[in-house]
Each structure stands twice: as structure tokens, then as C-alpha cells.
C-alpha positions as CSV (number, residue, x, y, z in Angstrom):
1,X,128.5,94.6,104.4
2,X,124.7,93.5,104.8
3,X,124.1,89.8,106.0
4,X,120.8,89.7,104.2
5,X,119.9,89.7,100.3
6,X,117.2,92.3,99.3
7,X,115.4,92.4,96.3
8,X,112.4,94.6,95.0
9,X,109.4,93.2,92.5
10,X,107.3,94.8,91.3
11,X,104.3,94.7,87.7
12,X,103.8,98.1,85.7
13,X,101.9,99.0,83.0
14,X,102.6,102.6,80.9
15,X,104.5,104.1,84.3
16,X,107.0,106.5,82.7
17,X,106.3,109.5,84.6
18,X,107.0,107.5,87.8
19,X,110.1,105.6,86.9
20,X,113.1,107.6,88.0
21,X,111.4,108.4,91.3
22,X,110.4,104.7,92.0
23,X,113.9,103.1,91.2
24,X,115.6,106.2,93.1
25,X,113.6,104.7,96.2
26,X,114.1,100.7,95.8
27,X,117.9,101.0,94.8
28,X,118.9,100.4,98.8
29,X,117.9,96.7,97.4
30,X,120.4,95.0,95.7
31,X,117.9,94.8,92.6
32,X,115.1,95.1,91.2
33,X,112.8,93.4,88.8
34,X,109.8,94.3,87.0
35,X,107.2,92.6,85.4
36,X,105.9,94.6,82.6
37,X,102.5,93.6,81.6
38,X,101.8,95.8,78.6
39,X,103.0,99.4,78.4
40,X,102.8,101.5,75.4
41,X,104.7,104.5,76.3
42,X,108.7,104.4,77.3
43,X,108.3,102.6,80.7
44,X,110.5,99.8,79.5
45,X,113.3,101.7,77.6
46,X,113.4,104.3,80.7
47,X,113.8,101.3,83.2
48,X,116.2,98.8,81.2
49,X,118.6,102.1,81.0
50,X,118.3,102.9,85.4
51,X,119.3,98.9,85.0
52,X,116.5,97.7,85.9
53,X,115.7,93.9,85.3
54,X,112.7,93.9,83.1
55,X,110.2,91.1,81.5
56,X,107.5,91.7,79.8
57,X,104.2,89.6,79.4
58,X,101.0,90.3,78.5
59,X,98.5,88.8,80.7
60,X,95.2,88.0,79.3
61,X,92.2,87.6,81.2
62,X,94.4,89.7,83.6
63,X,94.7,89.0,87.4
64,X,96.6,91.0,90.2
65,X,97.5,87.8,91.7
66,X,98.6,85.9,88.5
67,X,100.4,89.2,87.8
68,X,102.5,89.8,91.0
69,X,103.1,85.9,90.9
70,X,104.9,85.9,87.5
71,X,106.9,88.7,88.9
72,X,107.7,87.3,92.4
73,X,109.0,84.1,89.5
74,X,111.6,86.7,88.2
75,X,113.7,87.4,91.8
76,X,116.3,84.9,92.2
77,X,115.5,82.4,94.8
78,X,118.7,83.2,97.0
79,X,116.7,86.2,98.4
80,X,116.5,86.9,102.0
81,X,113.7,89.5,102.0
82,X,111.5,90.0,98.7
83,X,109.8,93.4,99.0
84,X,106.9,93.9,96.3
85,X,105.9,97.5,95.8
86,X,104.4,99.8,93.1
87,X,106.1,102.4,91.0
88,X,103.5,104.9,92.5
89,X,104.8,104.5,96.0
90,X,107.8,106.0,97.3
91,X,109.8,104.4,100.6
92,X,111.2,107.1,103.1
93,X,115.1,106.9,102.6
94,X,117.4,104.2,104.8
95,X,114.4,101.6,104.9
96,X,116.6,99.1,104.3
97,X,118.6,99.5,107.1
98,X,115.5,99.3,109.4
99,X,114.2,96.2,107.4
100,X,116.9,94.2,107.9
101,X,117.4,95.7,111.8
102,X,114.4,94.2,112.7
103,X,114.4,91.0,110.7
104,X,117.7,89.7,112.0
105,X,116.3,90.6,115.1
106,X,113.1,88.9,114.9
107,X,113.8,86.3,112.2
108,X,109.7,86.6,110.9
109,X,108.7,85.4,107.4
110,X,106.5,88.7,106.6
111,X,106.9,92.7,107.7
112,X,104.4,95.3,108.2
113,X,105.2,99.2,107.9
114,X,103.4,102.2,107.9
115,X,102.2,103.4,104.3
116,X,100.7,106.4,103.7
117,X,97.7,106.1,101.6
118,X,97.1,109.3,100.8
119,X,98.1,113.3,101.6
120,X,96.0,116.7,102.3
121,X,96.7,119.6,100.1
122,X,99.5,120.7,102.1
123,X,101.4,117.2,102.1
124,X,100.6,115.7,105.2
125,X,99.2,112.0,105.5
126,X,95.8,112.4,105.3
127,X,95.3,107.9,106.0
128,X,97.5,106.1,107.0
129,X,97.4,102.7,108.0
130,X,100.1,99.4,108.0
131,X,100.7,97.3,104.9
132,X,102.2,93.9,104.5
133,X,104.3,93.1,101.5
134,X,107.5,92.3,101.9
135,X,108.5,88.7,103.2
136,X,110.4,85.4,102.9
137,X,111.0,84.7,99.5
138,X,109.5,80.8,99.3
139,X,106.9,81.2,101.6
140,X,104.1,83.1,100.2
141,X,102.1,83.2,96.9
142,X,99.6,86.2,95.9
143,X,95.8,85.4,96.1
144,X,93.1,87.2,94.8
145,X,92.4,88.9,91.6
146,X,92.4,92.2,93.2
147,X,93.2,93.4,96.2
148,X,94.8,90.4,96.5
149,X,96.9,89.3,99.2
150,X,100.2,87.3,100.5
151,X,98.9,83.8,100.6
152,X,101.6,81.6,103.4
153,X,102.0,77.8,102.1
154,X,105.2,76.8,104.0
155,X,106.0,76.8,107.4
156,X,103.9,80.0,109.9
157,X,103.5,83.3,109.0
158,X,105.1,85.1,111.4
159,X,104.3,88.9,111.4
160,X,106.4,91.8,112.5
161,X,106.1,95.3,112.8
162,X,108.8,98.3,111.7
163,X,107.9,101.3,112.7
164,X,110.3,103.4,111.4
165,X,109.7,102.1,108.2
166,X,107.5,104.3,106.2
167,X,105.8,104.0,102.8
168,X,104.3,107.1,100.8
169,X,101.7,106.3,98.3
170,X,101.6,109.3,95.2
171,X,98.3,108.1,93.8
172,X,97.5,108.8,89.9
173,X,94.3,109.8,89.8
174,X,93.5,109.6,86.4
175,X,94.1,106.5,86.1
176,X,90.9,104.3,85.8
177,X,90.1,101.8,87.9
178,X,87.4,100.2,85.8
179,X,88.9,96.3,85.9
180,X,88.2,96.6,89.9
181,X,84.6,96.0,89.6
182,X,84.7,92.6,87.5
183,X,87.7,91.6,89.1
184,X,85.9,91.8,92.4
185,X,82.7,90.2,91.3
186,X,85.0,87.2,89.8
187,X,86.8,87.1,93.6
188,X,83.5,86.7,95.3
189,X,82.8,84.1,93.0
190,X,85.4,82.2,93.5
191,X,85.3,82.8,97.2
192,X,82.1,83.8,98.4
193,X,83.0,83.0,102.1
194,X,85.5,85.4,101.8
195,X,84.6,88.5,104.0
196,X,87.6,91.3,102.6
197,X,86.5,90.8,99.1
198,X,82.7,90.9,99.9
199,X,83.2,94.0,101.7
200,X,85.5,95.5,98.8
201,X,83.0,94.5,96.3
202,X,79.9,95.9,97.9
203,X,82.0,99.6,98.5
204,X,82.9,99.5,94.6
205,X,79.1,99.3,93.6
206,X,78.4,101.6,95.8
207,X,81.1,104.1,94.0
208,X,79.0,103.2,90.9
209,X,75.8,104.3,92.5
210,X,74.6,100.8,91.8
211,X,72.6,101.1,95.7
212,X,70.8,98.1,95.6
213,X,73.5,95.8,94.7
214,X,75.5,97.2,97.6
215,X,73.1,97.0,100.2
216,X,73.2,93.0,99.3
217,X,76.3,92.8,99.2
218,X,77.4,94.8,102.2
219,X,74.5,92.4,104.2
220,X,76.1,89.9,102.7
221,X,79.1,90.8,104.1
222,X,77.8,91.0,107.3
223,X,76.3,88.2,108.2
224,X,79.5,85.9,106.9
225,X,81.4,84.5,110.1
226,X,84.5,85.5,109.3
227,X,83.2,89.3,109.4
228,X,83.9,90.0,113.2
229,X,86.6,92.6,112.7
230,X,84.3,96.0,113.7
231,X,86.3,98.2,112.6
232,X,85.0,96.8,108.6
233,X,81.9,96.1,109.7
234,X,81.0,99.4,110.8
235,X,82.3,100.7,107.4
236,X,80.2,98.1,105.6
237,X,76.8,99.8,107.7
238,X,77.9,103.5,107.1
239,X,77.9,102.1,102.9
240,X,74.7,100.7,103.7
241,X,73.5,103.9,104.9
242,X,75.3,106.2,102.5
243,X,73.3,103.8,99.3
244,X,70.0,104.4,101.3
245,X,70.9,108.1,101.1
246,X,71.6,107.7,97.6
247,X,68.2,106.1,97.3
248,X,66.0,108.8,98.8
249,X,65.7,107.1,101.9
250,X,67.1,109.2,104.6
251,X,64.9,107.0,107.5
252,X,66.8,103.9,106.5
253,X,70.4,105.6,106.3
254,X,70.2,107.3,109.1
255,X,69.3,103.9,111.3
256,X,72.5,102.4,109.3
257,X,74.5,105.0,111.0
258,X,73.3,104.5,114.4
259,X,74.0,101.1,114.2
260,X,77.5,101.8,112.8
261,X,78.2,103.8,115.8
262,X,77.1,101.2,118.0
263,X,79.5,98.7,115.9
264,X,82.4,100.7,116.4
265,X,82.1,104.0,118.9
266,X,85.5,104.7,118.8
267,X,85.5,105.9,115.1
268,X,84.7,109.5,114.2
269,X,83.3,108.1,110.7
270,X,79.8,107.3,111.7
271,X,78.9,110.2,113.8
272,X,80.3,112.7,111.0
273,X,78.5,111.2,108.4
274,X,75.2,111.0,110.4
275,X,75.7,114.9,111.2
276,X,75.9,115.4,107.1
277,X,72.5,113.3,107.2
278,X,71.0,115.9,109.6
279,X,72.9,118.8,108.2
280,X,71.4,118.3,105.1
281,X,67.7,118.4,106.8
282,X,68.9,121.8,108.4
283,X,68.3,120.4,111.6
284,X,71.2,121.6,113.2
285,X,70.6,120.4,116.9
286,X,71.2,116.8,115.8
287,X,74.3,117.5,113.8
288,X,76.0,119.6,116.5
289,X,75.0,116.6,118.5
290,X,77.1,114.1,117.0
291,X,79.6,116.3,115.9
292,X,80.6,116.8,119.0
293,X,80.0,112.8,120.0
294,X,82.9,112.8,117.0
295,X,85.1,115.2,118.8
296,X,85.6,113.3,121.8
297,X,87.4,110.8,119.9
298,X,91.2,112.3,119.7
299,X,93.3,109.7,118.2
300,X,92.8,108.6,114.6
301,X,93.4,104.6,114.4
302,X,95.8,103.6,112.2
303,X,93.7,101.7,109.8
304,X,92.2,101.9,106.2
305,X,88.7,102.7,107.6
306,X,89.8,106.1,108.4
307,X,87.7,108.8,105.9
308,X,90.0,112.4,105.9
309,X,87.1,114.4,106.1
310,X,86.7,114.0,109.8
311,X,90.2,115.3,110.4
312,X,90.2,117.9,108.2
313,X,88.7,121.6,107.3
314,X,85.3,119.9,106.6
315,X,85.1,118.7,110.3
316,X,85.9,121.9,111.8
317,X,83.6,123.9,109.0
318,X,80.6,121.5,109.8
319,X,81.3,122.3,113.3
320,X,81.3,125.5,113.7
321,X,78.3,126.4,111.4
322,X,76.4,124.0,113.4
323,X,77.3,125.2,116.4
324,X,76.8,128.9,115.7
325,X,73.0,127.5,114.9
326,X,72.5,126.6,118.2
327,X,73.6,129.3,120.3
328,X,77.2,128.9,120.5
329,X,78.8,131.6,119.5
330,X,82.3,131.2,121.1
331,X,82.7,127.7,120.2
332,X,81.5,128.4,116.2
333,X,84.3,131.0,116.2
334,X,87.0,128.7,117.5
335,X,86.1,125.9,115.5
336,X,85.8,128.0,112.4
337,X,89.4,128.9,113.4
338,X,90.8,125.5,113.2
339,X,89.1,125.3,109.8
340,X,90.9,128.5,108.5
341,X,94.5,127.1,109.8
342,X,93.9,124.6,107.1
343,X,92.6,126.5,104.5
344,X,93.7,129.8,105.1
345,X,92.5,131.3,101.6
346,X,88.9,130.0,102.3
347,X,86.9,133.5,101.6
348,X,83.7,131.8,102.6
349,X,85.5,130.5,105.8
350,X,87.0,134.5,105.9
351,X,83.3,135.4,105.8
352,X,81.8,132.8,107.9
353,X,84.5,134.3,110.7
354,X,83.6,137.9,109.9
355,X,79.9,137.0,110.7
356,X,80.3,135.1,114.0
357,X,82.2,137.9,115.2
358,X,80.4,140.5,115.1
């Protein structure tokens, strides 16, 4: 019999299709409860009948933090562990029994596991990184309109790690994220010391092609004294760069890179993107160049920062044109190769092959 009371909380909003799945998942807790904050379709009817404890509320201006708050409200205060989710993430089976392995044997007020953000085409974990929300039920409070955060306002926060623990992510991709922008301006607002959010906020105008406004913000971002962890900051200067590129100004972007890679050299992200710079100039010397800069790096860090296309059949495509363009016959074959192991119907890969060979 388990020494430890677990309980799952999530919000929702018009989640039928990933219902069944989701409560298949959290039902190693011993319950769950759901704030509903609006759904139209039969996500209520389909989770009161799995059993599920379910309130619904309406939250109007709406805030992730307000949101995730009310729901926290709804677990009963005896909990041990409190593990907040969404219904479009998916936990390996027995994480339970490693949750509670490593908090007796730790005691900490807050977890971290490994979540997979996202998967290739052919279902492997394309990033991956650790995520923190599960913890002592009295001791945290969610901050932040979006993106937001665990907030600790009793006692220390005292972090652990479980490994085995494993979170898959199954984003739906039609779903719009259109409240992200305003919600993120209204964060900076009300904390415009904050570096996560000023980060987050100048990524999303870049999404909207709004260049300018990023290139503030990302400066912005920048020169804040919290902003010291590189890994961001070089993120932040390859944004910079990708707005200048968006702007026409390939001089300016391609100085953003450099300086990105001199932020942080031990992330392929930089270098790959600066080849596409020079790639796009058809001057193929400089994109073999740092290409290969990006190849001696043979570990991807598990962190958010991470970009797929430098792991994946765009690297290896990139590379092996590029290298054929300068001479190197033997090592464009190979690395077109690698490409067609992970896209093996790829006819213009097939083709690209057929050339370099003969």
C-alpha cells in the first residue's frame, strides 16, 4: 500500500479527442480533478463518466496562472504530491512508482522529469528537455499569465530530479495559440524585470513577423541582469538575427549569429542557422564551414533551446550538398546517406545520391 497520497490537476477546454488517453495515464494517482474552463463539445460528459472530478468555470479576462490556481483549489489539501499536467501529455506507464521512490527518498517540495516536447515523423523525441510540475501541495502558487510557473511561498524549494520519469507531449496543432501574444505583452507589463517572459515575448513577435518589435524586445532581454543563463541568450541573438533576415538585412543577421555562437559554442543552433544564411547566398564554402563547426558538437543538451532541424534529415541534406560543392565527394555521399536513413522515400535525396555517385 503506498505511503504517499497522489493526486493529478489539471484545466481543459473542448479536449474530447484526448480524454480517454489522458485519464488512462494519470489513473496511477489516486484522483484526478479538472478544471473546466469552457468547453463546448463532450469533454465534461466524457470525463464525469471515466470519474473524473470535474468543475467548471469560466474565466474572464483569462489567465494560465489564475486558471491552474482555481484548479490546484479543487485537490484536497491532504495530498502528498500534487502533479499538474495537460490532457495533451501522456506519462510513460509506472511513473508513480518512481515519483514516490524518489520523493520518500529525497523528501523535496518540487520534481523534475524528462518531457518530451515533441517527436520526428517516425516517433522518436525530436526535443526533449526537463519540466517541473509536480510538488508539495501548500507550497507553491502558479505565476504568470502564460508560461507561467510554480511560484514557492512557504518554506525552500527544494528540487529533485527523476530520471526514469518520462513525460510525452502529443501536441494539437491546430489549435491556435492567438491569446499567447497578449498574454505575454500583459506579463512583461506586469514584470518587465522579468527575463523568461521578455524572451518568450520577443520569440512570439517574431512568429508574427512583427521584426522590429522583436529585435527590441529580444535586446531588451538582453541587457536585463537576470539574463545570464547562455543557453537563452544565445537563442534570443539567433531571433535577433533570424528578424534581421526577415527584414532584408542579411549583414546584420549574419553578425547576430556570430555572436550567438560566441554566447554559447556548444550549441549546434547558431552555426546551422548561419550556414542557411550563407546557403541561401550560394556561397557554399561558408556553409560547409560551419556545418561542420556544427558537427563537432555530438550531444544534444537536454534543454528547450534545442531546434530539431540540426538533428535531423535537414542537417545531413544541407551537409552533404554543401560539401559536394566544395570538392568532397566522399563525405557528400556519406552525409547524404544519413539523410536517406531518415527519410528513406526522399526521391530528391534518391536523386541527390544517384548524382554524387557517379
Amino acid at each position: 500500500m503506498s505511503k504517499l497520497k497522489v493526486y493529478v490537476y489539471a484545466i481543459c477546454k473542448n479536449e474530447s479527442k484526448f480524454v480517454e488517453n489522458y485519464v488512462k495515464s494519470m489513473n496511477e494517482a489516486d484522483g484526478i480533478y479538472v478544471l473546466d474552463t469552457g468547453s463546448t463539445d463532450d469533454t465534461v460528459e466524457k470525463l464525469k463518466k471515466l470519474q473524473v472530478n470535474v468543475k467548471q468555470e469560466i474565466i474572464k479576462p483569462f489567465r494560465f496562472d489564475i486558471a491552474r490556481n482555481k484548479s490546484l483549489e479543487m485537490v484536497p489539501m491532504d495530498a502528498d504530491i500534487c502533479v499538474c499536467t495537460d490532457f495533451d501529455e501522456i506519462f510513460t506507464p509506472g511513473w508513480r512508482e518512481k515519483l514516490e521512490k524518489t520523493w520518500l527518498k529525497e523528501n523535496p517540495t518540487r520534481v523534475e522529469y524528462l518531457y518530451n516536447w515533441s517527436f520526428d515523423e517516425k516517433g522518436n523525441p525530436a526535443t526533449t528537455f526537463y519540466m517541473s510540475k509536480i510538488h508539495k501541495r501548500d507550497a507553491y502558487v502558479w505565476h504568470h499569465p502564460v508560461h507561467e510557473v510554480l511560484k514557492c511561498i512557504k518554506g525552500t524549494d527544494k528540487s529533485v530530479i527523476v530520471e526514469e520519469m518520462v513525460l510525452n507531449h502529443h501536441q494539437d496543432v491546430k489549435k491556435k495559440r492567438s491569446s499567447y501574444l497578449p498574454l505575454l505583452e500583459l506579463s512583461v507589463k506586469e514584470e518587465p524585470e522579468d527575463d523568461r517572459n521578455m524572451h518568450y515575448l520577443g520569440r512570439e513577435y517574431m512568429y508574427y513577423e512583427r521584426y522590429n518589435e522583436a529585435i527590441d524586445t529580444l535586446l531588451k532581454h538582453l541587457n536585463l541582469k537576470t539574463s545570464t543563463w547562455k543557453d537563452e541568450r544565445a537563442a534570443s541573438m539567433r531571433f535577433i538575427a533570424r528578424s534581421y533576415l526577415g527584414l532584408k538585412r542579411p549583414i546584420e543577421a549574419k553578425m547576430w549569429y556570430e555572436l550567438a555562437i560566441k554566447e554559447a559554442p556548444y550549441l549546434r543552433e547558431a552555426y546551422v542557422e548561419l550556414a542557411g544564411a550563407y546557403y541561401t547566398e550560394e556561397n557554399y564554402e561558408k556553409a560547409y564551414h560551419y556545418l561542420k563547426e556544427a558537427s563537432k558538437i555530438k550531444e544534444k543538451p537536454v534543454t528547450y533551446i534545442n531546434e530539431d532541424f540540426c538533428w535531423n534529415v535537414y542537417f545531413y541534406d544541407m551537409l552533404s550538398v554543401t560539401a559536394f560543392y566544395v570538392g568532397k565527394k566522399d563525405e557528400a555521399i556519406e552525409n547524404v546517406k544519413k539523410a536517406l536513413e531518415m527519410d528513406k522515400e526522399n526521391e530528391r535525396l534518391q536523386k541527390n545520391l544517384e548524382l554524387m555517385s557517379e
